[in-house]
Structures are given as structure tokens and as C-alpha cells.
C-alpha positions in Angstrom: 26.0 7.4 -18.1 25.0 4.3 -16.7 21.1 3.7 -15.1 21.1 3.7 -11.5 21.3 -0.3 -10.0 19.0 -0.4 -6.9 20.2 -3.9 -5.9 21.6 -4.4 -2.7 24.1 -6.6 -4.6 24.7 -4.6 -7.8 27.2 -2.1 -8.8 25.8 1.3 -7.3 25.7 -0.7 -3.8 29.8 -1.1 -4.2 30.4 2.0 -5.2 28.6 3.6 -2.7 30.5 1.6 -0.3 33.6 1.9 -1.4 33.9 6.0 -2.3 32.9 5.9 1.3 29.7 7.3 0.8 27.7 4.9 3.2 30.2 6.4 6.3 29.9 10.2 5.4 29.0 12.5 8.0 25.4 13.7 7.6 24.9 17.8 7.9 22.9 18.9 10.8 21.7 22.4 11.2 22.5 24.3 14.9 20.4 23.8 17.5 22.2 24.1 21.1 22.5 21.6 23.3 20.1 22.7 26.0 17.1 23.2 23.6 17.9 19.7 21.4 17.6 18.2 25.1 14.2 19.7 25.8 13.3 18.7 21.9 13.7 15.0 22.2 12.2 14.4 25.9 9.5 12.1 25.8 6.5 11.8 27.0 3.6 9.4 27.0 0.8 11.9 27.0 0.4 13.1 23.5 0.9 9.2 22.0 -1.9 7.9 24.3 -4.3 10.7 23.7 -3.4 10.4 19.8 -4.1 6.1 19.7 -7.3 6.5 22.3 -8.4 8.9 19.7 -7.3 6.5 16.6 -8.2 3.2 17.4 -11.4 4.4 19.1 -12.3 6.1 16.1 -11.4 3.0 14.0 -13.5 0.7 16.3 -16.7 3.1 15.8 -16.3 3.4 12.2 -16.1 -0.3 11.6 -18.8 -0.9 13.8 -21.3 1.7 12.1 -20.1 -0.2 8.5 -20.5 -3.6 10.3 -24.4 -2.8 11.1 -25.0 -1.2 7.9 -23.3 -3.5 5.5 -24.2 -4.7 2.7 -26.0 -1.1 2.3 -24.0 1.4 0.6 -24.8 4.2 3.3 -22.2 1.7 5.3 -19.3 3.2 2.4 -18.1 6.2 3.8 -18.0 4.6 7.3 -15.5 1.9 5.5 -13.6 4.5 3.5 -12.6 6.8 6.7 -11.9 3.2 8.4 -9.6 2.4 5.8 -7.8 5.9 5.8 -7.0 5.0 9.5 -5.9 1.5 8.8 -4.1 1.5 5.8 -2.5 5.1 6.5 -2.7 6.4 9.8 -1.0 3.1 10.6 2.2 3.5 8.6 3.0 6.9 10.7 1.9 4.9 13.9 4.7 2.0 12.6 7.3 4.8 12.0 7.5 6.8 14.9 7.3 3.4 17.2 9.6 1.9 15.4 12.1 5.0 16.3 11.0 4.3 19.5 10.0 8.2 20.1 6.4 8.2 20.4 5.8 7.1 24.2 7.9 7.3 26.8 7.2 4.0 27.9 8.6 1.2 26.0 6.1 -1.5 26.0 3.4 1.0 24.8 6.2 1.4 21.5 6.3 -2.2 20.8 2.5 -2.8 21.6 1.4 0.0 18.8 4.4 -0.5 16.5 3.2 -4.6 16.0 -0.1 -3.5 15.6 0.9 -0.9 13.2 3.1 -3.1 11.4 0.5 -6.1 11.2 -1.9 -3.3 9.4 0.5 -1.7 7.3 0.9 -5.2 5.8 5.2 -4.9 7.3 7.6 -7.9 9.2 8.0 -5.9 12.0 11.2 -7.8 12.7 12.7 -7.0 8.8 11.2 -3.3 9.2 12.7 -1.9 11.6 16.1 -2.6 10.3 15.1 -1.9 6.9 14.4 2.0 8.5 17.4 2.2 10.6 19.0 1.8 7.2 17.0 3.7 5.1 18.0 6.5 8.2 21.8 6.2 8.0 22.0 5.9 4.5 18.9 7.8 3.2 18.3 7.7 -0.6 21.7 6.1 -1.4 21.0 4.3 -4.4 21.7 0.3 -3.7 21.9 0.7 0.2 18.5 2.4 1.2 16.0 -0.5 0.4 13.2 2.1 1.3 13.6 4.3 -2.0 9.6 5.0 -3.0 10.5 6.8 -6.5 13.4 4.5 -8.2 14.5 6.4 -11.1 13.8 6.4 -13.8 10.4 6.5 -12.6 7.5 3.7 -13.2 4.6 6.1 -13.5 1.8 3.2 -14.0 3.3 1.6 -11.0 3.1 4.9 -8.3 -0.4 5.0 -10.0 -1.1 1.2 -8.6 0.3 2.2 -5.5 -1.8 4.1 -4.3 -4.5 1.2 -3.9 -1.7 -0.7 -2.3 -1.9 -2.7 -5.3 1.7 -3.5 -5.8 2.7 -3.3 -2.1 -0.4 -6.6 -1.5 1.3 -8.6 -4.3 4.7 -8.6 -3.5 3.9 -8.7 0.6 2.5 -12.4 0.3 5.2 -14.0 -1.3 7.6 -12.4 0.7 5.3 -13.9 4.0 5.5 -17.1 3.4 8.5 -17.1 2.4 10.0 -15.3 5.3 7.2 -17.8 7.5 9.2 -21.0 5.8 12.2 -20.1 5.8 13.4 -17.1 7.3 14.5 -13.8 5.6 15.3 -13.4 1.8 18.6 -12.8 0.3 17.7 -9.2 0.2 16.6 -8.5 3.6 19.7 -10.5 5.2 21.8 -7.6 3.7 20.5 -5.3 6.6 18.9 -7.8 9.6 20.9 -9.2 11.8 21.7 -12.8 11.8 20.5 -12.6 15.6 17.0 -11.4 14.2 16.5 -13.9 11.6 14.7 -16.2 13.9 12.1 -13.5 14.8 11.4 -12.3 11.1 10.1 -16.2 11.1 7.9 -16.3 13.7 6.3 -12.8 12.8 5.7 -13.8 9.4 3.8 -17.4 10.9 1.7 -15.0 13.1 0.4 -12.6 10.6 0.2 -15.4 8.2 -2.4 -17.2 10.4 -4.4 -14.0 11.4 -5.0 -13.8 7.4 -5.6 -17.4 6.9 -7.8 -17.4 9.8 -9.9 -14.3 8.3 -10.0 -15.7 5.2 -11.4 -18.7 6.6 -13.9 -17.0 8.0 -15.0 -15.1 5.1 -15.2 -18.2 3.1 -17.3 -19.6 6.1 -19.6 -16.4 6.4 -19.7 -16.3 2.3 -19.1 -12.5 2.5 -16.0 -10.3 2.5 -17.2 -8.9 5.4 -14.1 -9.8 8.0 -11.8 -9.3 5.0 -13.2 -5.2 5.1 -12.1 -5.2 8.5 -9.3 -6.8 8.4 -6.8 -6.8 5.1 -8.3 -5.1 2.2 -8.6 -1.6 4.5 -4.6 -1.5 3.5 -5.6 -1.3 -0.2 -8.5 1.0 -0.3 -7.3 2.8 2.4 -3.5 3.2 1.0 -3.8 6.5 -1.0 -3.2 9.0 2.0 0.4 7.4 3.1 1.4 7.1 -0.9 0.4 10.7 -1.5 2.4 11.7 1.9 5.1 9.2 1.2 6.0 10.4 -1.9 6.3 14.2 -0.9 9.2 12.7 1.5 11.6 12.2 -1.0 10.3 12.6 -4.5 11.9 14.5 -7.3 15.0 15.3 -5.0 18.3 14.6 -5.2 20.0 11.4 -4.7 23.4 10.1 -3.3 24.0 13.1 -0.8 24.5 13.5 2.3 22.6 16.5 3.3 18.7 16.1 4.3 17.7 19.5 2.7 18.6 18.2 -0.6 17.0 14.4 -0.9 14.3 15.3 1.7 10.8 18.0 2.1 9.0 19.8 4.5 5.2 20.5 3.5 2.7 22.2 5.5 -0.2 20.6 6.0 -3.7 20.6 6.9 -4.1 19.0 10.7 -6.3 16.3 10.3 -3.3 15.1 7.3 -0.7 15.9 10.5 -2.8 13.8 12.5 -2.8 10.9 9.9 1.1 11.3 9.2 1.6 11.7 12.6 3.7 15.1 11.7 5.9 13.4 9.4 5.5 16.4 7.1 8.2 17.9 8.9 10.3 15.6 7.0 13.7 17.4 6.4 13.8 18.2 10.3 12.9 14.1 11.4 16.0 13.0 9.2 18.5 15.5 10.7 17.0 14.8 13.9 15.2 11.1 14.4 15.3 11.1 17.9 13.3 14.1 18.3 9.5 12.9 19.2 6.5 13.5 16.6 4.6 16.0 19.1 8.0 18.4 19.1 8.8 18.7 15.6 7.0 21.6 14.8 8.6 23.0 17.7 12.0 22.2 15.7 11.0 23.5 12.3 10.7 26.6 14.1 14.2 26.5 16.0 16.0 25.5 12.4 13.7 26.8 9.7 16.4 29.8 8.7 18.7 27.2 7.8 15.9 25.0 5.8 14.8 25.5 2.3 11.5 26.9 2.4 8.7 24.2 3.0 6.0 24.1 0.5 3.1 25.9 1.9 0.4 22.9 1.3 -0.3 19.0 -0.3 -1.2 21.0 -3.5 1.8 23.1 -4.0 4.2 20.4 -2.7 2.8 18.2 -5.8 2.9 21.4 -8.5 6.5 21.0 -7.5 7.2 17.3 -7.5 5.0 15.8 -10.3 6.8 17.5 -13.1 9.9 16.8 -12.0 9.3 12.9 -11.9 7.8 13.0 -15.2 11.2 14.4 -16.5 12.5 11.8 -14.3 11.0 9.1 -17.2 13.1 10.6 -20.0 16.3 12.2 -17.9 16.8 10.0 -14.7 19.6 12.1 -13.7 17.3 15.6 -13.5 16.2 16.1 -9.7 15.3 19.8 -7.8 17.5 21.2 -6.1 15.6 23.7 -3.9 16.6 27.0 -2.9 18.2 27.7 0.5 17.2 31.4 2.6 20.2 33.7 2.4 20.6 32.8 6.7 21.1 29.0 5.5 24.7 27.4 5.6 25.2 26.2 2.0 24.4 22.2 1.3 27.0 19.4 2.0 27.5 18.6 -2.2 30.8 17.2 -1.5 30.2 13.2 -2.2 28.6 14.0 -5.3 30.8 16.6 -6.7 33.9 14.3 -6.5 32.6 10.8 -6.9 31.9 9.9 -10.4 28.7 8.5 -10.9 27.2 9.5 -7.3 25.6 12.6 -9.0 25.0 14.7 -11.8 24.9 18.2 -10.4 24.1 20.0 -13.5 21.1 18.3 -14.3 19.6 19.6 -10.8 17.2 22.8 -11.5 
């Protein structure tokens, strides 16, 4: 069997296009029309409450680390500061990005470009890069967002999660994208109309770190860079533990959410962090229901859900041994079970298009 091609331009890509996987119809569990309606209003109350309380607590912590450094009692101050920074603010991106969070529309864009400057994204190339990774989620050449390629790069996860990897290639792909526009890659999914704007974000973050750098240089510490940059590294380990319970270990090429996607409880100052975003299965059915109301819609669809793992812990018991199989049998994924009041999963793309999926490697 072939190993999966996650170019945009590469074999899997076409065939995903042409079986006419990329214009399936995605399952959706029930939910009648009246209580979907009262699901996705929005409202700006619970967004501002939750960004008063983030960035007030990020300005605190980084002020208690500024007046302590170089001690190390400043430390924990700067790790807690970089939890917020380099994790809280890739929920913060997402849920703006969708648009969902507030009700008001400038208050979207204001957080998501913050968000996005801090998560180390092109707000511009982003949020096109997630409608995609939306309407054709964990198809293997079309959804550039894939976190676990298969097989699996188990050193490189492992880098990951001090936003190692993520640093090196952002750079290069910001000045590039600050020269000359968007890359081969990214013009697969931006619009030519948006091409322009991917330029002139990428010159703006690029000066805010030249300018910091400068300044660290100048002060000869790395004081500005702790408040600004290197948060997204040593702060990166709580989105890349919570990113790869989204998707990893699942199936791939489908076009139902219960298979290639997972719900995990979690503890609430995690669902603060992740902005909810554990209620993962339920925000791909559904993406226009806000953060504040999924729990709300786990509870209206849960009967027809597989069962959510019950905590971080057990969600990784599950997951980690089936990407280590991953590394030997790329074609093994879990299928989870479905409750007996669940409507069975939409298998039909990969039951009849060779190649798609390998069914009887699921367990």
C-alpha cells in the first residue's frame, strides 16, 4: 500500500479530489431547529469576562517576573505567563477566527490578531488554512492542519511541545510571506484577493520581533524577549498536549466527526485555557455554535457520540499506543465505540474508495 502524501500537490490531494471526497456531505447528529438556534446565539458577555480575566492575569504575571527577574522566585510567574501566551492564545485565535466568541465583530478581529501575533500565526493565511482544515478535516493532502502525519515522527511531537519545530519553520515562512507574499503551499487555500494582506501581516509581526530583539540586544538581557516571543516556546506544551487529543490516533479520510475527532473531559482551569475546545467532536459537526454553549451541546447530542474520555490522563492511555503503532503500521487508527442510541458512522468514502482507508486495520 502506498504511504500517505500530505502535499497539497501530491497524489493523495488528487485522489481525494477526484473520488469526490473533498465534496462529501459531512454527518451531523439531530438536534432540532429551535434548540440549534438557541445554541449558536451569541453573546459578548462570556468572551469579555474570559479576556478581562486572561490578559489581566497575563499583565500581572509578567509584571511580578518583570520586578523579580533575574531571581529565580520570578520562574513560576514566567511559566503561568507563558501557559497563557503560548496556549491560552491558540484557543483565543480559534474561536475568533470562527468568528463565534463575541457577538460583536470588532472585538473578534481585535483578540483574534492578538491571538494570532502570540501564537506565532499570519492571521491572513490562518484563517483560511482553518476554514479548510473545517470542510475537509483530516483529509490527507487537502487539510494542511494535520498535527499527527502518519506514520508518526515521535522525536518531532516530542520537540513540539517546546514549540521547537513550530519557531523554526514560522521565521522562514515570515519573511518570506513579508517579501513576497504567500508560499506555493498556502496559495492552494488563500484567496488571490487576500494575498496582499498575508504581506502586510507578515511586515508587522516581523518588525514587532525585530523591534524586541533590538531592544534585547540594547538592554543586553532577554528580558523583552520573555515577554514577548519565547513565552510561545516554553509556554507551548498545554495547546500540543490538547492539540493532539483533537485528532490523534483516529481515523483518517472520513467523513464523519465521531471517527477522526474526540471529546475529553477536562479539568476547568484546562477548559479555560482551551477555551472548551475539548468538546471537540461536537465543534466540528457544529462550528458555528459559540465556545460558552458547547457543553450545553454535548449534552443535547451525547447519545449519539462515542463516549468521551473521562480525563487528559485516560484520553492519552488511549491515544499514545495507538500512534506508536502508527510508526510501524500507518494504516492502524481507533475506531471508537458508538452507545447502542447512536446512528451508525458514515464509512462510506472509505469503504469504496481504494486507498482512502484501510478499515480493517482500525481496532
Amino acid at each position: 500500500m502506498a504511504k500517505r502524501n500530505y502535499s497539497p500537490f501530491g497524489p493523495d490531494a488528487k485522489r481525494a479530489v477526484e473520488s469526490g471526497l473533498t465534496a462529501a456531505e459531512w454527518y451531523h447528529s439531530e438536534v432540532p431547529r429551535k434548540v440549534m438556534k438557541e445554541l449558536m446565539a451569541r453573546s459578548d458577555g462570556p468572551a469579555i469576562r474570559d479576556t478581562v480575566i486572561l490578559y489581566g492575569s497575563m499583565i500581572l504575571l509578567a509584571g511580578i517576573g518583570i520586578a523579580l527577574w533575574p531571581s529565580w522566585w520570578s520562574a513560576p510567574f514566567w511559566l503561568a505567563y507563558g501557559v497563557l501566551y503560548g496556549s491560552a492564545s491558540d484557543s483565543r485565535w480559534h474561536e475568533c477566527g470562527h468568528g463565534t466568541a463575541f457577538r460583536t465583530p470588532w472585538m473578534n478581529t481585535l483578540v483574534y490578531e492578538i491571538a494570532s501575533f502570540m501564537i506565532m500565526r499570519n492571521s491572513a493565511t490562518w484563517r483560511w488554512s482553518h476554514a479548510r482544515h473545517h470542510s475537509e478535516t483530516y483529509i490527507v493532502g487537502r487539510d494542511p492542519e494535520i498535527a499527527v502525519m502518519r506514520p508518526p515522527e515521535l522525536a518531532k511531537l516530542f520537540l513540539n511541545f517546546f514549540g521547537i519545530l513550530d519557531v523554526i519553520r514560522f521565521f522562514p515562512t515570515l519573511i518570506r510571506n513579508a517579501l513576497s507574499g504567500p508560499t506555493a503551499a498556502e496559495k492552494t487555500f488563500v484567496p488571490q484577493s487576500e494575498w496582499g494582506k498575508v504581506q502586510r501581516v507578515a511586515i508587522i509581526h516581523l518588525s514587532i520581533y525585530a523591534a524586541t530583539l533590538g531592544l534585547a540586544l540594547w538592554l543586553g538581557s532577554i528580558l523583552p524577549l520573555m515577554v514577548i516571543g519565547l513565552p510561545r516556546m516554553y509556554g507551548a506544551w498545554h495547546h500540543v498536549m490538547t492539540g493532539l487529543l483533537q485528532h490523534g490516533g483516529l481515523a483518517d479520510n472520513v467523513v464523519d466527526h465521531r471517527l477522526n475527532s474526540r471529546t475529553v473531559y477536562m479539568n476547568p482551569i484546562s477548559r479555560f485555557i482551551y477555551w472548551n475546545m475539548n468538546y471537540h467532536v461536537e465543534h466540528h459537526m457544529f462550528p458555528m455554535v459559540p465556545y460558552h454553549a458547547l457543553p450545553r451541546l454535548h449534552e443535547v447530542i451525547k447519545d449519539d457520540l462515542p463516549p468521551p474520555n473521562r480525563s487528559i490522563a485516560e484520553a492519552f492511555a488511549e491515544m499514545w499506543p495507538a500512534i506508536r503503532r502508527q510508526v510501524v503500521n500507518e494504516d492502524y487508527f481507533i475506531k471508537r465505540d458508538l452507545p447502542p442510541t447512536a446512528r451508525p458512522y458514515r464509512e462510506d468514502f472509505h469503504q469504496y474508495v481504494p486507498g482512502m482507508m484501510r478499515p480493517a486495520a482500525a481496532e
